[in-house]
C-alpha distance (Angstrom), angle and dihedral (degrees) to the residues before:
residue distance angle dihedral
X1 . . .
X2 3.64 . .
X3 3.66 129.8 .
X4 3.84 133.0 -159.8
X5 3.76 117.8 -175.6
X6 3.89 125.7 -124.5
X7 3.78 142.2 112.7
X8 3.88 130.9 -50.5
X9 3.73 116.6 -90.5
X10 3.49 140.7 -126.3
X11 3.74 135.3 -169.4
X12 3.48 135.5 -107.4
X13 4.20 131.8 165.8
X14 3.29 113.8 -106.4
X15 4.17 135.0 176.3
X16 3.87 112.1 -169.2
X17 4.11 94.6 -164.0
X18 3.61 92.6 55.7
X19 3.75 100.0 41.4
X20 4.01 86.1 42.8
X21 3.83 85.8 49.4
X22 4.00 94.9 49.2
X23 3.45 92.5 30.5
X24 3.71 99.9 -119.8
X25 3.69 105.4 133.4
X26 3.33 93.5 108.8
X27 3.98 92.4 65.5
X28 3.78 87.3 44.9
X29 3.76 99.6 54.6
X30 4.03 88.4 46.7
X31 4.16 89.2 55.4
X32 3.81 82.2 40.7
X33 3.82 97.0 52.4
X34 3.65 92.9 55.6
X35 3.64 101.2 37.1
X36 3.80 113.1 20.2
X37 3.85 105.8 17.4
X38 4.10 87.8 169.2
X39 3.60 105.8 44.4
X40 3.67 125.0 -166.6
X41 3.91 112.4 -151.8
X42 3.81 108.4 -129.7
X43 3.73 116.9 -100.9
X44 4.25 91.4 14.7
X45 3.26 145.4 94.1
X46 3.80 87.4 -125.5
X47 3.42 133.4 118.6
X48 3.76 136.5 -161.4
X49 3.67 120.4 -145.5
X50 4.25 112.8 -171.6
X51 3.62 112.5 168.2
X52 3.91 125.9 102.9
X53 3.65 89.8 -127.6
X54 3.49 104.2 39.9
X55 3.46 90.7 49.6
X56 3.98 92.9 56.7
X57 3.68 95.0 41.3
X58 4.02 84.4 59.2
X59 3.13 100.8 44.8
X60 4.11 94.4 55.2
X61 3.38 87.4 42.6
X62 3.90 95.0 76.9
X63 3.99 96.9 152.8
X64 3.55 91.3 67.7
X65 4.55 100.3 31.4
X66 3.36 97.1 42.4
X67 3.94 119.0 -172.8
X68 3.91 96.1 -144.5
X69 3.69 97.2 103.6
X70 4.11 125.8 138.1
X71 3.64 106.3 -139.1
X72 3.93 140.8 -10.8
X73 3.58 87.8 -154.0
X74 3.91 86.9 59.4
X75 3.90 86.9 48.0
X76 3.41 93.3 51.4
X77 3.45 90.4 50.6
X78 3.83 99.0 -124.4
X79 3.24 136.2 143.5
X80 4.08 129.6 60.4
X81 3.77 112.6 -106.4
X82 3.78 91.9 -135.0
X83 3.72 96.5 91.3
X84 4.23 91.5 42.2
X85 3.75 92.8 111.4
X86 3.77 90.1 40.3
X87 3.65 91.2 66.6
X88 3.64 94.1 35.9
X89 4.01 83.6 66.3
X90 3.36 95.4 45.5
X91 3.92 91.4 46.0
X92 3.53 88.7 48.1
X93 4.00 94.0 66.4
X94 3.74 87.1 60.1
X95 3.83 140.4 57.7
X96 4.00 125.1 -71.5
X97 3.67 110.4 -96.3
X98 3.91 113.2 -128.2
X99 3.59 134.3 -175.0
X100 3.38 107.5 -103.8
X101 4.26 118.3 152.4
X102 3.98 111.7 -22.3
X103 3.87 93.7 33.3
X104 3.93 99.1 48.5
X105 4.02 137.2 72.9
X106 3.61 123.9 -145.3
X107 3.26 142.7 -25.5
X108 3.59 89.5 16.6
X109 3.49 91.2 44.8
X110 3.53 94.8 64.7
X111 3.84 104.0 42.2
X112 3.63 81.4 71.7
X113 3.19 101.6 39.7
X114 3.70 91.4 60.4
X115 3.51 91.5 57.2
X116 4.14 92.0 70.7
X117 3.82 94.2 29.3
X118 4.12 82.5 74.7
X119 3.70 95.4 38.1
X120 3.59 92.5 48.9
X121 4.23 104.5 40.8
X122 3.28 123.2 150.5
X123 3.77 90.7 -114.2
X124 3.84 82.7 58.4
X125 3.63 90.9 44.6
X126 3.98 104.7 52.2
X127 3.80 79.2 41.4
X128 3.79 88.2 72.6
X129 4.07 94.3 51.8
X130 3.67 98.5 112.9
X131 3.79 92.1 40.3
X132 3.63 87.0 60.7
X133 3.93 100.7 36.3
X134 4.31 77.8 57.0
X135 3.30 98.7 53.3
X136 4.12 99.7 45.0
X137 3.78 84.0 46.8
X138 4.19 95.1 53.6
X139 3.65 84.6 41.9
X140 3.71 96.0 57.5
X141 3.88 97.4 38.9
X142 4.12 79.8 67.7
X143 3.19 94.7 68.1
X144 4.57 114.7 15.5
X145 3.53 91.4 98.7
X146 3.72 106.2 54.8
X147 3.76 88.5 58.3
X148 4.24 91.8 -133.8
X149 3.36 137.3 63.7
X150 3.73 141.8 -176.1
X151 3.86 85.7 -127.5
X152 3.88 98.5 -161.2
X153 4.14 99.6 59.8
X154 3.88 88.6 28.5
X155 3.24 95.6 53.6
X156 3.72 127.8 -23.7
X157 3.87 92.3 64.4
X158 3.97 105.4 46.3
X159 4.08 102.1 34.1
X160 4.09 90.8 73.4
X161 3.69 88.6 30.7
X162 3.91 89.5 59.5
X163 3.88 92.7 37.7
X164 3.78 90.7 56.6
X165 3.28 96.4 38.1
X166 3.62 86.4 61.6
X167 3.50 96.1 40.1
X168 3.51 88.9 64.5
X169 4.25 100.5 46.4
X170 3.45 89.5 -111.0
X171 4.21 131.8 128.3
X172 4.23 118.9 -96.3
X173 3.49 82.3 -146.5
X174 3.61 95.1 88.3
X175 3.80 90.7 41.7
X176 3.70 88.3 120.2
X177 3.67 93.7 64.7
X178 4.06 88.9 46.2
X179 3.51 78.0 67.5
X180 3.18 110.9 52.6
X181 4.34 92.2 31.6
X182 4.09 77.5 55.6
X183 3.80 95.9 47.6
X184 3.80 87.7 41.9
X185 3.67 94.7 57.8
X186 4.21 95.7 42.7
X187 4.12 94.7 42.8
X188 3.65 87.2 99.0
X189 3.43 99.9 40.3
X190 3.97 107.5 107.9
X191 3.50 90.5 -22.0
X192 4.11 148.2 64.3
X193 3.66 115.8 -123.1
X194 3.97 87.6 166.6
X195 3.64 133.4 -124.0
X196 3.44 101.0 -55.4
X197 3.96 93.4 56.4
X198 3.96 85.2 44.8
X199 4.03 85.0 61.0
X200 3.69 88.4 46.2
X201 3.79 100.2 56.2
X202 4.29 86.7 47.4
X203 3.32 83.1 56.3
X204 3.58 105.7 43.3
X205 3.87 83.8 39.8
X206 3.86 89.1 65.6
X207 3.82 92.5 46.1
X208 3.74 89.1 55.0
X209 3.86 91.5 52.5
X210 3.84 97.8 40.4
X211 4.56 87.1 53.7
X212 3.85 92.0 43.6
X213 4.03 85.8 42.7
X214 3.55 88.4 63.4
X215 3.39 97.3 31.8
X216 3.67 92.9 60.6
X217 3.82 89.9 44.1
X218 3.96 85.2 51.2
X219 3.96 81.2 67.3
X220 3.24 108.0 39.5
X221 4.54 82.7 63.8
X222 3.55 81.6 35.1
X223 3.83 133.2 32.0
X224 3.28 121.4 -163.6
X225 4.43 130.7 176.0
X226 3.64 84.3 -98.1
X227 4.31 138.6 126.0
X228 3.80 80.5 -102.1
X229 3.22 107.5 50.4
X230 4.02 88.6 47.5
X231 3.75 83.9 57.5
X232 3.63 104.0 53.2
X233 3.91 93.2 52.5
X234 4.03 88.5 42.8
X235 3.84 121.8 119.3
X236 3.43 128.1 -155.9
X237 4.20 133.4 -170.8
X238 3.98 120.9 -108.0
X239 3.57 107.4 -101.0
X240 3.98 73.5 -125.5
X241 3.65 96.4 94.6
X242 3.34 98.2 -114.0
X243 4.05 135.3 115.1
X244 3.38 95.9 -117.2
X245 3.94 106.6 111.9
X246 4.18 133.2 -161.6
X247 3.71 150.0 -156.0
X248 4.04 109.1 -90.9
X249 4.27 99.9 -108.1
X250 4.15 110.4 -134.7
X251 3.57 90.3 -103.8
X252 4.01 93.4 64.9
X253 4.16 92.0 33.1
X254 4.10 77.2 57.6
X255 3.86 96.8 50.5
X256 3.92 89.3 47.8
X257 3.74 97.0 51.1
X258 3.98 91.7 43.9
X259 3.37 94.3 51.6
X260 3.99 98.3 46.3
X261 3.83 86.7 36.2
X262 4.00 99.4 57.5
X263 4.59 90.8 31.0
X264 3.75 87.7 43.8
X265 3.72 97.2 69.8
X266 4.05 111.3 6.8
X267 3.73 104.7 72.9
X268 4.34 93.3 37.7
X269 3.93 78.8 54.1
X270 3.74 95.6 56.9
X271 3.89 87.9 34.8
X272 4.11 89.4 50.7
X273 3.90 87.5 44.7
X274 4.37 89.5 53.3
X275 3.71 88.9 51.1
X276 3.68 96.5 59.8
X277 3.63 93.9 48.5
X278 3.71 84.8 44.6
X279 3.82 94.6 51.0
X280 3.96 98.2 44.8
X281 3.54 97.3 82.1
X282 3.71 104.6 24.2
X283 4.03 109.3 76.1
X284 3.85 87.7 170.6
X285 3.65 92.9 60.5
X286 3.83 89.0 47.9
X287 3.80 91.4 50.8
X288 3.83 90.3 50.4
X289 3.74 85.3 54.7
X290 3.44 107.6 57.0
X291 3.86 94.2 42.0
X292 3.66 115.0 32.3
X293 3.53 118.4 46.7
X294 3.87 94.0 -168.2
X295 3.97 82.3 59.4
X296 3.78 90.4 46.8
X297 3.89 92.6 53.2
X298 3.90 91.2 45.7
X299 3.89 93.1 52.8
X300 3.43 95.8 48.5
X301 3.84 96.1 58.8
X302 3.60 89.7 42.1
X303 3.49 84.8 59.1
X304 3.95 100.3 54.4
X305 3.99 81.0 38.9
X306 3.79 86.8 64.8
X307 3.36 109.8 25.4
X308 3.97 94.4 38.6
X309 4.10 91.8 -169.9
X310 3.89 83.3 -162.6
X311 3.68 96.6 59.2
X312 4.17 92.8 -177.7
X313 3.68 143.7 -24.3
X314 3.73 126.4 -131.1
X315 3.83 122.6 -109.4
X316 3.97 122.2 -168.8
X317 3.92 109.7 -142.5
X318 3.98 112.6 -117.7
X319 4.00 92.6 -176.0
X320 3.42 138.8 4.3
X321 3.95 105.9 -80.4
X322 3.78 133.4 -169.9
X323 3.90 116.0 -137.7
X324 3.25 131.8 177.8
X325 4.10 90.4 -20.4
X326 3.82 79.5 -51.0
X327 4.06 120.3 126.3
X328 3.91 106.6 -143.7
X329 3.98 102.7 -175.9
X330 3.67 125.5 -135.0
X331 4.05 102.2 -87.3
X332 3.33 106.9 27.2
X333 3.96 129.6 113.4
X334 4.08 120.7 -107.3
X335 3.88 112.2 -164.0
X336 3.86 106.9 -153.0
X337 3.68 99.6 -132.5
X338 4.00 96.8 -143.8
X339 3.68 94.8 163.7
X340 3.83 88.3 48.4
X341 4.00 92.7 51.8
X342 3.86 91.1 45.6
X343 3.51 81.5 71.0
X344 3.48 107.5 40.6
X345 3.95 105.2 125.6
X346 4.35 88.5 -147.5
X347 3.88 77.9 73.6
X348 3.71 115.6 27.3
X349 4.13 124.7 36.1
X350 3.44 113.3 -123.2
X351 4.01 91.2 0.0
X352 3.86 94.4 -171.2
X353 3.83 91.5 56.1
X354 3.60 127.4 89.7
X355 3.82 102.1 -130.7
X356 4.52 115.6 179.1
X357 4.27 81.4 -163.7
X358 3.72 96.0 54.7
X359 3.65 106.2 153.1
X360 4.31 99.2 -167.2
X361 4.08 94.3 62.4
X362 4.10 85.1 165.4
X363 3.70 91.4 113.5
X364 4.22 121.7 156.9
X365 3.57 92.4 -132.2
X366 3.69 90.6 119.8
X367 4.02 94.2 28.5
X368 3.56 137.7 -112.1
X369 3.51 141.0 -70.4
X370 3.96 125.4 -34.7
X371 4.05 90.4 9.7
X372 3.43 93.6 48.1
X373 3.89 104.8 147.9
X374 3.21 111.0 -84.8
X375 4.08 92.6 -158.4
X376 4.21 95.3 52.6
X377 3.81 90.3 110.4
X378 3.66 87.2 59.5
X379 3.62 97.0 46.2
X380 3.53 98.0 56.2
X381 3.71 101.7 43.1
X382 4.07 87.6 45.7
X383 4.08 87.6 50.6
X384 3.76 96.2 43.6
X385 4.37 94.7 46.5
X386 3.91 75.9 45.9
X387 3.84 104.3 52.2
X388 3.98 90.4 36.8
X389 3.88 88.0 59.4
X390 3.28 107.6 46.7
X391 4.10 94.2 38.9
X392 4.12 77.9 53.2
X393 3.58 101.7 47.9
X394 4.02 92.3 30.7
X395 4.10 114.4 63.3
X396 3.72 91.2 -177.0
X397 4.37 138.4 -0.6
X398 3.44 138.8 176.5
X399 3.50 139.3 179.3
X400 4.23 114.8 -94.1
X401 4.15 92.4 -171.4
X402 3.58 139.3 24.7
X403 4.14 105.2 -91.6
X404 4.00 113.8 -113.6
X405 3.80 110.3 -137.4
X406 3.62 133.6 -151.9
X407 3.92 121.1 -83.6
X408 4.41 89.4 -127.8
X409 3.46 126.7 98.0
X410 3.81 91.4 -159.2
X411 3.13 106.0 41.9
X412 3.87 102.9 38.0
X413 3.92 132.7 174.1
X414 3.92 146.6 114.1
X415 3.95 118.8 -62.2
X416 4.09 95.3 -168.2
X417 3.72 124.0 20.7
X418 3.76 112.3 -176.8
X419 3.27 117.7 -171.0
X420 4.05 143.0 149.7
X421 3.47 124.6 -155.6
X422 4.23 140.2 173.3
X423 3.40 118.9 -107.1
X424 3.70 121.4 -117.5
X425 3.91 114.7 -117.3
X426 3.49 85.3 -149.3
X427 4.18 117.9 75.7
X428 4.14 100.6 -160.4
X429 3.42 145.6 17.0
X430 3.56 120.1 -177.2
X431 3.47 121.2 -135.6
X432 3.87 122.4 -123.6
C-alpha cells in the first residue's frame, strides 16, 4: 500500500452542486484543508483531495492515480439507468470512443501526446499572434460602442472558440456548434444536468464526429498545412511494445480532435470571464495591463492561480493509498482539487489575495506533472492579447449585475458577465 504524508483529518459536510451554484467552494476547500484534506463525498466512492502537496504527490504518482477512468458522471453516481439503452442507440450511430490522451497512462499516453506537442509548438503558437490580436479586435468592435456587454457570449465564449477553430484548419462559422459539442461533452463534468442533457451531449457527440469525419475525409482529397492534415499522415507505436509504428484509425483522429476541441476553448472561457470581473473594479490592474507587459504576464497567472477554470481532474485508484491520514481504497475515484491547492496558504501568502508581485507562480491551474495541459501556451497568450485589448480600448468597466456561475465544481466559471464600460479615446498603448 502506498503512503503520502500530511496532516490528520477531520470531517466536515460538504455539497459540491450547491457550493458550485453559490459559488462557495472556495470557503469549503479552506474548512476542508484544515480539517478534511481528503474528502469523501457522501454516498460515493469519491474522494476529495485539497492540499498543494498532496495534490502534486498524486499526480506524479501515476501507478497508483491512474487517469484511465470511463466517466465522472458514473463516479459520481449520476444518471438513472432508464435511458442506458437510449444512449447506447444513439452512440451506436457514431464512432467508438477510445482512450486516446486525457483518458490514458503511460506509455500510451505519450505516443499521443507527441502527436499535438508538434502540432501545437511554441514556434507554431507565437506564429498565430496576429491571428489572435485580429480576432479579439473584431470581437470587441461588436460591441465598444454600446458601452455594455454581456461579456461571456460577446466575448469570453467565441474568442477561444475562433482561435481553436483555427488552430485546427477548420471554419468559425460553425463556432456555435463548438459550443454547444463543447458544452455537450463537459455537462457532466462535476455536475448533473439530468437525463435529458445526458441525451443531448450523445447527440451532440455524434454531430461532432460525423463534421470532423468529413472534415478529415476533406483532407485526405485535399491536404492542406493544417492540424488535420498533420493527423492523417501521423504514426503512432502499438501499445504492443514494439517499434513497429501505424497510421492513426478515424476513431483515435476523433478522440484527439474532441478532446483538443472541447479543452481548447472551455476553461480560457471561464478564465476570460474571471478576468473581467477581476478587472471591473481594479483600475490599477488595468493600467498595469496596457503598459507593462511584465505586469500583464504576472496578472494573468494570478488569474488562473485564483480562478483555477479547471477546478480538478479525476484519478482512478490502482491500490489502496493512505493520504493525508486518509484511506483511499483500491477502485475508487480521487479528484485532484487544483483550485483548492491554488489556495492552500502552506504554498501561497495570503492565498485569497490577488497579489501582481507574487513570488510562488507554481500554480495547478494547468495541472501537474505528466497531464500537464498540453494547450497552456495557448491560454496564456490568448488571455494576455485579450486583457491588453480590452484595458486599451476600455478606460474604465464595472460590473451592472451580479455574475451567474456555472452549477460544476470541476469545471467552474461565470455563465453571464454584464458589464459597461467607457471607451478609451486612445486606440493603443504599447507595452514596455
Amino acid at each position: 500500500m502506498t503512503e503520502i504524508k500530511a496532516t490528520a483529518p477531520g470531517s466536515c459536510p460538504f455539497d459540491p452542486y450547491t457550493a458550485a451554484v453559490n459559488h462557495t467552494t472556495d470557503e469549503a476547500y479552506a474548512h476542508m484543508r484544515i480539517q478534511s484534506p481528503v474528502h469523501q463525498l457522501s454516498g460515493t466512492n469519491v474522494f476529495l483531495i485539497t492540499r498543494y502537496d498532496d495534490i502534486v504527490a498524486a499526480a506524479r504518482d501515476t501507478e497508483t492515480f491512474s487517469n484511465e477512468f470511463v466517466s465522472p458522471g458514473i463516479a459520481l453516481g449520476q444518471g438513472s439507468s432508464e435511458i442506458s439503452g437510449e444512449l447506447a442507440a444513439i452512440r451506436a450511430t457514431g464512432y467508438p470512443q477510445v482512450p486516446t490522451m486525457l483518458t490514458r497512462d503511460d506509455p500510451a499516453h505519450s505516443r499521443f501526446r507527441r502527436l499535438t506537442t508538434r502540432a501545437f509548438s511554441a514556434r507554431r503558437i507565437d506564429s498565430w499572434t496576429a491571428d489572435i490580436e485580429r480576432i479579439c479586435n473584431g470581437l470587441i468592435d461588436g460591441f465598444i460602442d454600446a458601452g455594455e456587454v454581456e461579456f461571456v457570449s460577446a466575448f469570453a465564449v467565441p474568442l477561444p472558440v475562433r482561435v481553436i477553430a483555427f488552430a485546427l484548419g477548420v471554419p468559425a462559422e460553425r463556432e456555435q456548434d463548438f459550443k454547444a459539442w463543447t458544452d455537450h461533452a463537459t455537462a457532466a463534468i462535476g455536475a448533473d444536468p439530468g437525463d435529458d442533457a445526458r441525451l443531448d451531449a450523445a447527440r451532440g457527440l455524434v454531430e461532432f464526429q460525423r463534421y470532423f469525419a468529413a472534415e478529415l475525409e476533406d483532407r485526405r482529397a485535399h491536404p492542406r498545412d493544417d492540424f488535420l492534415t498533420d493527423l492523417l499522415n501521423a504514426e503512432v507505436a502499438d501499445d504492443d511494445g514494439l517499434d513497429d509504428r501505424r497510421p492513426l484509425d478515424e476513431t483515435e483522429m476523433l478522440s484527439i480532435l474532441h478532446q483538443l476541441l472541447v479543452a481548447g476553448n472551455e476553461t480560457t472561457t471561464a478564465l476570460l470571464a474571471s478576468a473581467a470581473i477581476e478587472l471591473s473594479d481594479k483600475p490599477e490592474l488595468r493600467n498595469a495591463i496596457r503598459n507593462d507587459r511584465n505586469a500583464l504576464r504576472a496578472v494573468v497567472e494570478e488569474l488562473l492561480r485564483l480562478s483555477s477554470p479547471a477546478q480538478g481532474m479525476f484519478r482512478i485508484v490502482r491500490r489502496d493509498v493512505t493520504v493525508a491520514d486518509k484511506l483511499i481504497p483500491e477502485g475508487a475515484t480521487a479528484i485532484l482539487m487544483y483550485g483548492s491547492g491554488n489556495r492552500d496558504a502552506e504554498r501561497f501568502e495570503c492565498p485569497d489575495d490577488f497579489r501582481v508581485d507574487r513570488e510562488s507562480k507554481q500554480h495547478l491551474a494547468f495541472g501537474h506533472g505528466l497531464h500537464f495541459c498540453i494547450g497552456a501556451r495557448l491560454s496564456r497568450l490568448e488571455s494576455e492579447i485579450a486583457l491588453r485589448q480590452l484595458c486599451q480600448r476600455m478606460d474604465e468597466m464595472w460590473l451592472t449585475a451580479a455574475p451567474t456561475y456555472k452549477p460544476s465544481f470541476v469545471l467552474s466559471g461565470p455563465l453571464t458577465v454584464p458589464l459597461a464600460f467607457k471607451r478609451a479615446e486612445r486606440s493603443t498603448t504599447d507595452c514596455n
